[in-house]
Structure formats: structure tokens, C-alpha cells
C-alpha positions in Angstrom: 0.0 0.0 0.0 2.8 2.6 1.0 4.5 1.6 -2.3 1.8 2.0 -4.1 1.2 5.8 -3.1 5.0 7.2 -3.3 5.2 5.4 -6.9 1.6 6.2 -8.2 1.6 9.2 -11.2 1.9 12.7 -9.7 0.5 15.2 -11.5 2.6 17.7 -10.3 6.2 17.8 -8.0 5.2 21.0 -5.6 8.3 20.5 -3.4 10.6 20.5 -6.1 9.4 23.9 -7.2 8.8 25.7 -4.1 11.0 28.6 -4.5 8.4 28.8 -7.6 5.3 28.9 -5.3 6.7 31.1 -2.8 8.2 34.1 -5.3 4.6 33.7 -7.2 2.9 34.5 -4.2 4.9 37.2 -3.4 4.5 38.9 -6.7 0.9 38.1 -5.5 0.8 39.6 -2.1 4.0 42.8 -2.3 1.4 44.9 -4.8 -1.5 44.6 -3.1 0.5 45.4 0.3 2.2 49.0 -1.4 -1.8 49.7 -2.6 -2.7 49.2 1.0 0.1 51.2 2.3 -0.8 53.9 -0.1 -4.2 53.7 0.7 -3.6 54.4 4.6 -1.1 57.1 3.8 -3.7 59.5 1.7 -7.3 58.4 3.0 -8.3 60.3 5.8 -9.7 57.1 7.2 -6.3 55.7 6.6 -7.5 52.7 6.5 -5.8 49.9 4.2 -8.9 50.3 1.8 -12.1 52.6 0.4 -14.9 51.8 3.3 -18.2 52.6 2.8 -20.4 54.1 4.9 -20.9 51.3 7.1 -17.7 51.8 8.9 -17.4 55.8 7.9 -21.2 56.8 8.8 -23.1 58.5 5.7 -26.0 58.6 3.8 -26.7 56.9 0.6 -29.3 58.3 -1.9 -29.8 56.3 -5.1 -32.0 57.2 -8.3 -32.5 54.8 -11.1 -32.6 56.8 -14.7 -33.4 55.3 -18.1 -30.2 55.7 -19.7 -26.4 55.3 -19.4 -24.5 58.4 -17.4 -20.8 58.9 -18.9 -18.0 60.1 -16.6 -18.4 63.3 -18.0 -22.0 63.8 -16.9 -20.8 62.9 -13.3 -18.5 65.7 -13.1 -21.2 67.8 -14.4 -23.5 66.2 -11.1 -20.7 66.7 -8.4 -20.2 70.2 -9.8 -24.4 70.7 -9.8 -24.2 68.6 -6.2 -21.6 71.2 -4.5 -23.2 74.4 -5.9 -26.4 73.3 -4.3 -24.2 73.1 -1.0 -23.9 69.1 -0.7 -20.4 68.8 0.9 -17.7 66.5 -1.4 -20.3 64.2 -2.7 -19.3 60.8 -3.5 -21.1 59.9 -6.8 -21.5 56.1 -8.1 -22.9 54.4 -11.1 -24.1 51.1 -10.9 -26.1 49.0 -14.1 -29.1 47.6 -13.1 -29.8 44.1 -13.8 -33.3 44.3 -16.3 -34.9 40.8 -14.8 -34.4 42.8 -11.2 -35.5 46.1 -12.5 -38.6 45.1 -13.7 -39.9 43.4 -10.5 -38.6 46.4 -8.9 -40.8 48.2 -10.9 -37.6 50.6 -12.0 -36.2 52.3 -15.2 -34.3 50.0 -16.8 -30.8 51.7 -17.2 -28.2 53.0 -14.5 -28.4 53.9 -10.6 -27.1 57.3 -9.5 -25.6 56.7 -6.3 -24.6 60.0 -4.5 -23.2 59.4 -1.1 -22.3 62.1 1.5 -21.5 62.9 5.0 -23.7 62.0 7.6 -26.4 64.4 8.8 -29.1 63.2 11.2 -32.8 63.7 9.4 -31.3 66.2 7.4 -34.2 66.2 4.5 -32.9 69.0 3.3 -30.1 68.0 1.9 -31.9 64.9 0.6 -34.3 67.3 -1.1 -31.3 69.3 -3.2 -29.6 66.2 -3.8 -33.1 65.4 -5.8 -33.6 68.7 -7.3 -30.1 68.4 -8.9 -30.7 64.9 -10.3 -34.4 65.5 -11.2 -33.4 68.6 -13.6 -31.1 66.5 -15.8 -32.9 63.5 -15.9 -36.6 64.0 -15.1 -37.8 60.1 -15.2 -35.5 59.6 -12.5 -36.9 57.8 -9.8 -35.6 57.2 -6.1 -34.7 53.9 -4.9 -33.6 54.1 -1.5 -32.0 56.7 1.3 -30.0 54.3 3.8 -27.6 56.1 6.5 -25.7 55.2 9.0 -24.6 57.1 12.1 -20.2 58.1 12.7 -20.1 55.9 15.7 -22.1 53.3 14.9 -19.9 53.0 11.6 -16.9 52.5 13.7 -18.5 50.4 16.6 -19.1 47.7 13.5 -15.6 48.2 11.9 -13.9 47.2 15.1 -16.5 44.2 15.7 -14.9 43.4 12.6 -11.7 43.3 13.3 -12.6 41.1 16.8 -14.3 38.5 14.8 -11.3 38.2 12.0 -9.3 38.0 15.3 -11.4 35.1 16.8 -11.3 33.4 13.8 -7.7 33.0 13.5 -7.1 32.4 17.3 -9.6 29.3 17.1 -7.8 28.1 13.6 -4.3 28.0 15.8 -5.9 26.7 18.8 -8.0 23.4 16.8 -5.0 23.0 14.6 -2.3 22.8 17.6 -5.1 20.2 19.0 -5.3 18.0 16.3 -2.1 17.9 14.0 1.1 20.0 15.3 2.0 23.2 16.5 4.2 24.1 13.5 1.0 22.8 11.5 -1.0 25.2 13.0 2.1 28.3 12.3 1.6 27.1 8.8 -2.1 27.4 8.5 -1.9 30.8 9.6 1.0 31.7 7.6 -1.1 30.3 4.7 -5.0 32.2 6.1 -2.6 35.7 6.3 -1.7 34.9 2.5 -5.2 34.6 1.7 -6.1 37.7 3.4 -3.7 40.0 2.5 -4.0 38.7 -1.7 -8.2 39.9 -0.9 -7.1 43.1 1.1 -4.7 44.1 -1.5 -6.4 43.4 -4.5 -9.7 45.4 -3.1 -6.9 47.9 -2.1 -6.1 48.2 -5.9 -10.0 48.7 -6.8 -10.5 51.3 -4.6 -7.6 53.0 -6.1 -8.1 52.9 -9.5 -11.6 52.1 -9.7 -13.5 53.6 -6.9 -14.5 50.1 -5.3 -15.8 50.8 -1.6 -16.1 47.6 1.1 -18.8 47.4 3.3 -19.9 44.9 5.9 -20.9 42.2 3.4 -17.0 42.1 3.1 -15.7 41.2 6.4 -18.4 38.2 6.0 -16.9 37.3 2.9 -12.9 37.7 4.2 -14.4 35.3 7.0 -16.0 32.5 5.1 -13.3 32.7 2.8 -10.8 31.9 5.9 -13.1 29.2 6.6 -12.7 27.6 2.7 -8.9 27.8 2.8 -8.5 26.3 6.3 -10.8 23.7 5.1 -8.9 22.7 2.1 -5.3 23.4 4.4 -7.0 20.6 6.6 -7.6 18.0 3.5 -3.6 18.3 2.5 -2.8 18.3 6.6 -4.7 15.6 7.3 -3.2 13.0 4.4 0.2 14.4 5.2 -0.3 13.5 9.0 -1.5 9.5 7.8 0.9 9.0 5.2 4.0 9.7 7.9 2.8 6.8 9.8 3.0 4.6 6.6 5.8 6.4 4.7 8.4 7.9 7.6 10.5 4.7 7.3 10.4 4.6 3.3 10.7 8.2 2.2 11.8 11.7 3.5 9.0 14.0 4.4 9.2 16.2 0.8 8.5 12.8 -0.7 5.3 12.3 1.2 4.1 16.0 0.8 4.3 15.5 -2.8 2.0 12.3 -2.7 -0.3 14.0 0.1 -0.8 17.0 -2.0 -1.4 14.4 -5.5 -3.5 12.5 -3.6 -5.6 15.5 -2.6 -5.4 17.4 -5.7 -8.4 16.5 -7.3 -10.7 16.9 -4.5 -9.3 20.2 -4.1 -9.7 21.4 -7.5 -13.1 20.0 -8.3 -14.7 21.3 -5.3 -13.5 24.8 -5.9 -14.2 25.0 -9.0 -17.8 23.6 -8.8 -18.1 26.5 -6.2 -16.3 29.4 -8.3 -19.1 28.2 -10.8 -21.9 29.1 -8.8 -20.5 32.4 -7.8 -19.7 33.5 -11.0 -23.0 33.1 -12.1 -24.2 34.9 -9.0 -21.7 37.8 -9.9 -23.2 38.0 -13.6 -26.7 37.6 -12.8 -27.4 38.5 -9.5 -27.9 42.1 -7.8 -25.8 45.3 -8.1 -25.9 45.3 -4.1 -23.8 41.9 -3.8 -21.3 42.2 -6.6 -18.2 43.4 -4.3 -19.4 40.4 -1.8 -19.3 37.7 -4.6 -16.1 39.2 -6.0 -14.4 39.2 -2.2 -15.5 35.3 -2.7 -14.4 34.3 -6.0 -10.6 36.0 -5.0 -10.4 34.8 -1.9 -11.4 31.0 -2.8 -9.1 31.0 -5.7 -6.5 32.4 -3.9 -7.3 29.5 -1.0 -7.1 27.1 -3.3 -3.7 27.4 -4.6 -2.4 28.5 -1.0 -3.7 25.3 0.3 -2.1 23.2 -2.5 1.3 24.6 -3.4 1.9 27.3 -0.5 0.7 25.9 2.6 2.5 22.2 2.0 5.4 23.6 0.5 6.2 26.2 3.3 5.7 23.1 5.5 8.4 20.8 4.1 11.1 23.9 3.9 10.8 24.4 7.8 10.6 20.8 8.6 14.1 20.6 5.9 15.5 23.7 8.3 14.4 22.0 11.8 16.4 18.8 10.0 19.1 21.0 9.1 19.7 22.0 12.6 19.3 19.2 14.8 21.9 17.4 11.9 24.3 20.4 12.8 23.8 20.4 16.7 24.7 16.5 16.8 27.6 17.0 14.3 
């Protein structure tokens, strides 16, 4: 039996190309990390990426119009907006999707999207913000006016941040219970990888495309974490049961590769049949989601190839360096 898994056909030798893995996912990770660094030097939230008013406080006020609005006729908005005395509005265009448009009973076209500061039943402002967008397109009609107080905005960003915390601490803490403790160092290693890649690369559409995050986010960053340790697990797990077969027979690289073979397909098939889904959800389904399906489709594709040729490779090389040293302490 243990003969039969070191010799069977491996689709692939991830130990042999590790220094591969590990310089890919640091062209992965390094520009997403200077977009976040950026980000936290100029935004006056300074955070690592554009937030939206669920963690800022804000209102949101969003008309749908019959037609597509250029970037030209924004400017021409925001300049319209701040004459009326809106303070720095923040304007976005959305498409709608027609199947949800017409149950919605709504033009069939674009969504306005003008977000500003926070201002407690301030009608007012609501009022100019509709007499502005009602004089250039006058089948506009309102969606919905959603806001969101300063504090509360913050209270929830830093609930956030405590459950991404929690979530990691009980990853370490079930890993070091049921494989290793330099298992569990690697998982983590490996769940940091995945976040930072989804950080970054939102980091780098806020930047250049105006992408804000909301609270839909976190919940994604979280079940993505979930995913990835999942899959880490599945190569952990067959790595741990071939070393009681194996150890004698092969050196630990050797049974990585035929853990990670073993697992391969399983890994593959199951992200993929998932990736499916959302990316039918992304085309199809509502404006509202789109950043929360996209924080899923990164974050499981970047899981999946952390799991397979980062996680497992990262493990052999400091196993070959604990090696390394005891050789050299008994020498």
C-alpha cells in the first residue's frame, strides 16, 4: 500500500518547485501590500482600503434613470451637487440588472448613487440632492436613502476586526489540537496569505476604480478563511497519515508530494464547482452583492492554490530547516 502511493503518477512535484510557489505568491501579495500602504497614507480614514459608509457613517441616496450616465455627466453632477451646498459628494454608477429592474418596478438603465457625510434627518439635503438629479434626468426615480450614524460605523468596523481576530485564534488553537504546533504556524501563515491577496487586491480597486467595502466584506474575508482552512486541513490531514505509513520509506518532501497528489483532485473539483456558482451569481445577480461575490471568487481562488502549493510547501522547507539543525547540533 505505501508503495503504491509514493510510486503512483503525480500530476505535479510542488516540493521541487517551491522557491516557484513562494516568489509567485509574493508577486501576489507585495502589490497589493504597497496599494494598502498607499491607501492608509492618503485616505483620511487611513485605512488599508475605500470603506463605505458602514464603517465611515453616511448617507446613501440612489436614483434609477433610463439611460447610461458617462463620466463626464458625473463631473457635471458633483459640480451641480456642490453648488447646491452638498459637501464633497461621492457619486457612483451602478447597471441595473433588467430581470431585477422590472420586478422592482424601476427604469431599466443605471443607478445614481450619491453618497455624502452623515447628517441626522437632514431632509434637506436629501431634497437638493433630488432637485439636482431631477433637472437632468426627469424620469429619475428614487430607490432608497439608507444612513448610517459616525459611531455606529466604527463600533461595527472594530467588531470586525474582533471577529477576523477570533477566527484565526480558534484556527491555531484546533490546529495545535489536532495535528502540530508548526501545522497550526503554517495554516496561519497560509490564512494571512489569503487575506492580504483579498485586502490588497480590493486595495487596488479602490484605487483605481472607486470600489468601496462594506460589511458584506468582512463576512466574505471570513468564510473565505473558513474555505482555505478547510482545504489546508484535506492536505494536513493526508500528510499526517501518510507519515505513519511512509516515515521509514521516504523523506518528508517525498510524502508531501503524494499527500498534495493524492488530494489534488478533490481540491480542485470542489473549488471549482463553487467558483461556478458564484460566478453566475456575480453576472446575474444584484448590483448590491457584486463586491461580496467578488471578495468570494478571489479569496477561494487564492485559498485554493495557498492550500495546494503554498501551505505544503512552506511546510516541508521548515521541517528541511528543523532537520538541518538538529543534523548540525549532533555533528
Amino acid at each position: 500500500m505505501s508503495e503504491t502511493v509514493l510510486h503512483q503518477h503525480k500530476w505535479i512535484d510542488v516540493v521541487k518547485y517551491r522557491w516557484v510557489w513562494f516568489g509567485l505568491s509574493l508577486l501576489l501579495i507585495i502589490p497589493g501590500v504597497v496599494a494598502m500602504i498607499y491607501s492608509m497614507v492618503t485616505y483620511p480614514t487611513h485605512f488599508p482600503v475605500k470603506v463605505g459608509i458602514d464603517f465611515t457613517g453616511g448617507t446613501i441616496t440612489q436614483y434609477s434613470v433610463n439611460k447610461d450616465v458617462s463620466n463626464s455627466e458625473v463631473e457635471v453632477l458633483r459640480t451641480k451637487l456642490i453648488k447646491a451646498g452638498i459637501e464633497n459628494p461621492v457619486i457612483q454608477i451602478l447597471k441595473t440588472n433588467n430581470t431585477i429592474s422590472k420586478a422592482e418596478k424601476l427604469n431599466t438603465g443605471t443607478i445614481i448613487s450619491v453618497k455624502t457625510a452623515f447628517k441626522s434627518n437632514d431632509k434637506t439635503s436629501e431634497q437638493k440632492i433630488s432637485d439636482v438629479i431631477k433637472s437632468d434626468y426627469q424620469d429619475a426615480q428614487l430607490v432608497q436613502v439608507s444612513s448610517i450614524g459616525p459611531s455606529l460605523g466604527k463600533e461595527l468596523f472594530t467588531n470586525s476586526l474582533y471577529a477576523l481576530a477570533l477566527a484565526f485564534l480558534g484556527i491555531v488553537v484546533y490546529l495545535s489540537f489536532r495535528f502540530q504546533l508548526d501545522y497550526a504556524v503554517i495554516a496561519l501563515i497560509s490564512l494571512a496569505h489569503d487575506a492580504l491577496f483579498v485586502l490588497g487586491f480590493f486595495s487596488i480597486l479602490g484605487i483605481f476604480f472607486d470600489v468601496h467595502i462594506d460589511a458584506l466584506f468582512i463576512t466574505a474575508v471570513l468564510t473565505v478563511i473558513g474555505f482555505s482552512n478547510h482545504d489546508t486541513i484535506v492536505v494536513f490531514d493526508r500528510i499526517r497519515e501518510n507519515c505513519r505509513f511512509l516515515a521509514k520509506k521516504a523523506n518528508f518532501g517525498e510524502i508531501i508530494n503524494a499527500s498534495v497528489n493524492q488530494t489534488l483532485a478533490r481540491s480542485i473539483n470542489t473549488s471549482l464547482t463553487t467558483l461556478i456558482t458564484l460566478g453566475a451569481l456575480y453576472i446575474f445577480g444584484g448590483e448590491t452583492t457584486k463586491e461580496f461575490v467578488l471578495a468570494m471568487i478571489v479569496g477561494i481562488a487564492i485559498g485554493t492554490y495557498s492550500s495546494i502549493f503554498f501551505a505544503s510547501t512552506l511546510l516541508d522547507w521548515w521541517r528541511e530547516r528543523q532537520e538541518n539543525k538538529t543534523k548540525r547540533a549532533v555533528a
